[in-house]
Phi, psi and omega in degrees: 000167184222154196258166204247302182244157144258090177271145193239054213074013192318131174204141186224095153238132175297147163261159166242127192277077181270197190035156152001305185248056140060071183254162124343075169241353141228204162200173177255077166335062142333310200184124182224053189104085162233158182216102168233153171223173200230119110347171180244122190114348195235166212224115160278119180217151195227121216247163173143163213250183196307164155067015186278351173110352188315299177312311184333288194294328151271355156302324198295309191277013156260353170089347162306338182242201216212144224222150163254332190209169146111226225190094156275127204231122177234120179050080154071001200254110161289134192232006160320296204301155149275353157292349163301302181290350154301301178340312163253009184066035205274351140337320149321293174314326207236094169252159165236167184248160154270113171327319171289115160258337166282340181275002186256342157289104144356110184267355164276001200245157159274152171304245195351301181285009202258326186292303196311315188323279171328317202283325163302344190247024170195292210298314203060074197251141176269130190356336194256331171301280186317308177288344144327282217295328175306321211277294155334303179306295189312321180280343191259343174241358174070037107350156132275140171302357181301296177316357185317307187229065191235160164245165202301347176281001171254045147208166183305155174310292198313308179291351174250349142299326201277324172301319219275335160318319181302300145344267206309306186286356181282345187245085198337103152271183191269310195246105174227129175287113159288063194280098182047029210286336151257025207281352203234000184248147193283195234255301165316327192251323185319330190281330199273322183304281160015285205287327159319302163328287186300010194250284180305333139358247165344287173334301189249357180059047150309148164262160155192162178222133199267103200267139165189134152279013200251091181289000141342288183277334167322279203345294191287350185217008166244170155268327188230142189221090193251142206257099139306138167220082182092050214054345159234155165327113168248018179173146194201139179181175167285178179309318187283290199300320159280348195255344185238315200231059187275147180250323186260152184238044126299322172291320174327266149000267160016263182315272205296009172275311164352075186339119190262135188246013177245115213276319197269341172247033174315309173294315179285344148325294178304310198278323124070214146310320186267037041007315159261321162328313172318307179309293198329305183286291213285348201222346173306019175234352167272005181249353193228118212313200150304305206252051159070048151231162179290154195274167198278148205274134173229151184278108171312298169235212172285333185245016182209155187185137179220158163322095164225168176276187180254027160264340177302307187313304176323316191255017151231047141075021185224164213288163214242324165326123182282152171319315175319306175282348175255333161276000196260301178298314202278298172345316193262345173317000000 
């Protein structure tokens, strides 16, 4: 498959300001080093619980955030500066959904200017043109056109998601950041948002990268999967390789806080999760440095790599090079 975005060492730190003269005595490790890449056609998803840096990093790749180091790379073009990303319109290309779909809609615009906006600012369709194309959006997201001219409070959560898609999809991008896009909807409209994503997908080759703490819908909508904790990766693999073979046991963690609907074997569930918790209290400290963050990523296999130290690698037989260092060489090729 060929690939579309490429992150490089990504790092997002906050200063944090005390004293008198407002100096600079620490920071906030937002993002501390990711390495990732997206294909084209393919749905990436990035797991992790609130404040893991997840959002950070599609702010970043969408131009709301400020990169502090590395390298965001789209069709071989670093689009860090935002003067790259005027040049080639790559705005266009990168759309994001919001978690919030009401605060992300204008409550002074109607569903028509809310749609039109990308399209005057990137396509330049003439007036007859464009309410086509608005008209095509409504239908491609399972709107009535009545709504044309409605505001985002007169509709249901699932329908102020579905705008906000429409949006993100009018100027066919390539790439679009999924930030929680069902995390605020009850279970029934997760599914009809769910499958939409995946209908157009498929229609347009869209990419995406699917932001969630709900490995359930991970499941159900990525082909690739990378595990955030404290800002950096601690497991990165295909879907079968975190969900079958998870190695860290953060990921650990995770997988068994996931709900079980199998009811007669509720106690043996139950015993578990407070089992994997136990590892957890007991063993966090061989997976995570002195100063609480996860050790540098090394590769298990090809499609898979997690947070370890290099005596862990030595002893589970694999190469003592981190996941970094090996994206850093190719980076620099």
């Amino acid at each position: 498959m060929t690939e579309l975005l490429r992150i490089t060492d990504l790092k997002v730190h906050y200063p944090i300001r005390t004293g008198f003269w407002n100096r600079i005595s620490d920071y906030v490790y937002a993002v501390d080093g990711v390495n990732f890449s997206i294909n084209e056609g393919e749905t990436y998803g990035l797991v992790g619980e609130s404040g893991s840096g997840k959002t950070t990093i599609g702010s970043v790749i969408v131009g709301l955030e400020k990169a502090t180091t590395g390298q965001v790379v789209y069709k071989g073009q670093d689009v860090t500066k935002a003067s790259t990303r005027r040049k080639m319109n790559y705005n266009r290309d990168v759309q994001m959904i919001f978690q919030d779909s009401m605060s992300s809609l204008n409550p002074r615009k109607t569903v028509y200017q809310i749609i039109a906006e990308p399209l005057r600012n990137f396509e330049h369709l003439d007036n007859n043109a464009r309410d086509k194309r608005i008209k095509q959006l409504l239908d491609i997201v399972g709107l009535p056109q009545r709504t044309l001219y409605q505001y985002p409070f007169q509709f249901s959560g699932g329908q102020r998601q579905r705008i906000g898609i429409a949006r993100a999809v009018a100027t066919n991008p390539k790439l679009i950041v999924a930030d929680e896009p069902v995390s605020a909807l009850d279970l029934s409209v997760q599914a009809q948002v769910l499958n939409f994503m995946k209908d157009i997908q498929k229609e347009f080759n869209i990419s995406y990268l699917f932001i969630s703490h709900d490995l359930g819908v991970v499941r159900h909508m990525t082909n690739n999967i990378a595990i955030m904790h404290l800002g950096r990766f601690v497991e990165i693999g295909t879907r079968d390789d975190v969900f079958e073979d998870a190695q860290h046991i953060y990921t650990k963690r995770l997988l068994a806080a996931i709900p079980e609907m199998d009811v007669e074997n509720r106690d043996k569930n139950k015993a578990h999760r407070l089992a994997i918790e136990q590892q957890y209290q007991e063993h966090h400290a061989d997976y995570y440095d002195a100063n609480g963050r996860p050790y540098p990523m090394r590769k298990l296999t090809d499609t898979h790599s997690v947070a370890m130290t290099k005596e862990q690698a030595q002893a589970a037989g694999v190469a003592s090079g981190t996941a970094e260092e090996e994206a850093l060489a190719k980076g620099g090729k």
